[in-house]
N, C-alpha and C positions, 0 to 999 in steps of 0.2 A: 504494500500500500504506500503510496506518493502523499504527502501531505505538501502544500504548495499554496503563492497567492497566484488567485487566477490573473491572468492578461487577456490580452485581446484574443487569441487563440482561442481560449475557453468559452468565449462569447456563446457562440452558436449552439454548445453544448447546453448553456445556462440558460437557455430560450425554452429547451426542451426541458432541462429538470424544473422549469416552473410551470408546466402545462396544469398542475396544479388547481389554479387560478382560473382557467376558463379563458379565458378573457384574451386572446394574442397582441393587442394594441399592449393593455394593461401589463403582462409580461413583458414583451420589447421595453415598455419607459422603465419597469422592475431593474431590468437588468442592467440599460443603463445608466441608470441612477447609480447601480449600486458600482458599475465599473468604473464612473468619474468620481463619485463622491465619497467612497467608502471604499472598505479595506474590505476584498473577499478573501477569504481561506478555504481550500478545498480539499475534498482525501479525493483521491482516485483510486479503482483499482481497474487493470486492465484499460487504460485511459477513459476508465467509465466514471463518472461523479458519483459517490456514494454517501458522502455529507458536504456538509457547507457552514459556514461562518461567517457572520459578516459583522465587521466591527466600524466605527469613526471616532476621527476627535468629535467628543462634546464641548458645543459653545466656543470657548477662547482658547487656544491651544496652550497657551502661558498656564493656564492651569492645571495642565497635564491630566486631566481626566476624559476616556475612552469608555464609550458604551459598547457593550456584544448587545446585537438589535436582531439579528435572525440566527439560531441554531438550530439544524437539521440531519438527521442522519437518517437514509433511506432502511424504511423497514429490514429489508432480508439481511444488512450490515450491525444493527442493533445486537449488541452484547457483545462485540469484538473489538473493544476500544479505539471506537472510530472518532466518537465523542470525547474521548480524552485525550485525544493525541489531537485534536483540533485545539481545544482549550488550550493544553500544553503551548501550540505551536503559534495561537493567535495572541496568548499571553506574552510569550517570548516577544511577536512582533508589535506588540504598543508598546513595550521598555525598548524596543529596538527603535521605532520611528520616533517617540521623543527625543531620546538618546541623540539623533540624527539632526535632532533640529534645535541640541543644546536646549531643551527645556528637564526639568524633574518628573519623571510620569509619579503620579500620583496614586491613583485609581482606576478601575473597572468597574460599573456597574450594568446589571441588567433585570431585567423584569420577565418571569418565567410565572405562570398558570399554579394557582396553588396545588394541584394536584396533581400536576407532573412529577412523581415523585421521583421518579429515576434521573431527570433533570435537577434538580434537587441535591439530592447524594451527588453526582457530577459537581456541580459547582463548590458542594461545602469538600469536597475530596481536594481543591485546587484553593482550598482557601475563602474562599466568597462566604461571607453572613449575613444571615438577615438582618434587615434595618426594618422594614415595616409592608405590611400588608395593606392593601388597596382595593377596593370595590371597584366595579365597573368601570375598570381601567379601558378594556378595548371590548369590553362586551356588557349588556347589561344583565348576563347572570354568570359571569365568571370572575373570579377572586382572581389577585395576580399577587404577587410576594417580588418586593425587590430587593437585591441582593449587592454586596457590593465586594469588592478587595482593594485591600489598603497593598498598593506595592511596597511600600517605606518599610514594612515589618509585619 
């Protein structure tokens, strides 16, 4: 398994792992959104996508704080630490882009479905805690839990 950030190359692949969505216009602007403005990380195997990650700076980069905004690991790959070796690899790379641009990374947070559990155990396995629970954050009958990591310690 390849763990890697995707480029331009990946594009076309990333068009189809979001067929998801329905929607082809809505995919297309998905994708490029995420390949101008955001950090993708992807696992490949057999140059097939089989998870994905996608992180940015939040707000002011001076601040050194990075949100993980979509993580994903294709069913048939679940339980083979596809998910923790993206974590691993997307962690390295916000201490690595700070680093890059002479700021202090600070932070990671993200906002995960309170009953994701296995999502969950991932994050708190890599450090991440909980800070606090939120109602009808992206839906109006799902709970979401955010979670954060202190890079400093």
């Amino acid at each position: 398994m390849i763990i890697k950030s995707a480029d331009n190359k990946d594009k076309k692949e990333l068009l189809s792992y979001f067929r998801h969505y329905k929607n082809a216009d809505m995919i297309k602007k998905r994708v490029e959104c995420y390949m101008k403005h955001n950090f993708t990380i992807l696992a490949k195997e057999d140059s097939q996508i089989v998870g994905m990650l996608q992180w940015y700076v939040k707000e002011d980069p001076n601040a050194g704080v990075a949100e993980f905004e979509e993580i994903f690991v294709n069913e048939k790959f679940r339980g083979r630490r596809v998910g923790s070796k993206l974590v691993e690899f997307a962690i390295k790379n916000v201490v690595e882009f700070f680093k890059s641009i002479n700021i202090r990374s600070r932070k990671i947070f993200l906002f995960v479905s309170k009953d994701n559990i296995p999502a969950k155990r991932l994050y708190e396995k890599y450090g991440f805690k909980f800070i606090a629970e939120l109602n009808d954050l992206f839906s109006d009958n799902k709970k979401e839990v955010f979670y954060s990591l202190d890079l400093n310690g």
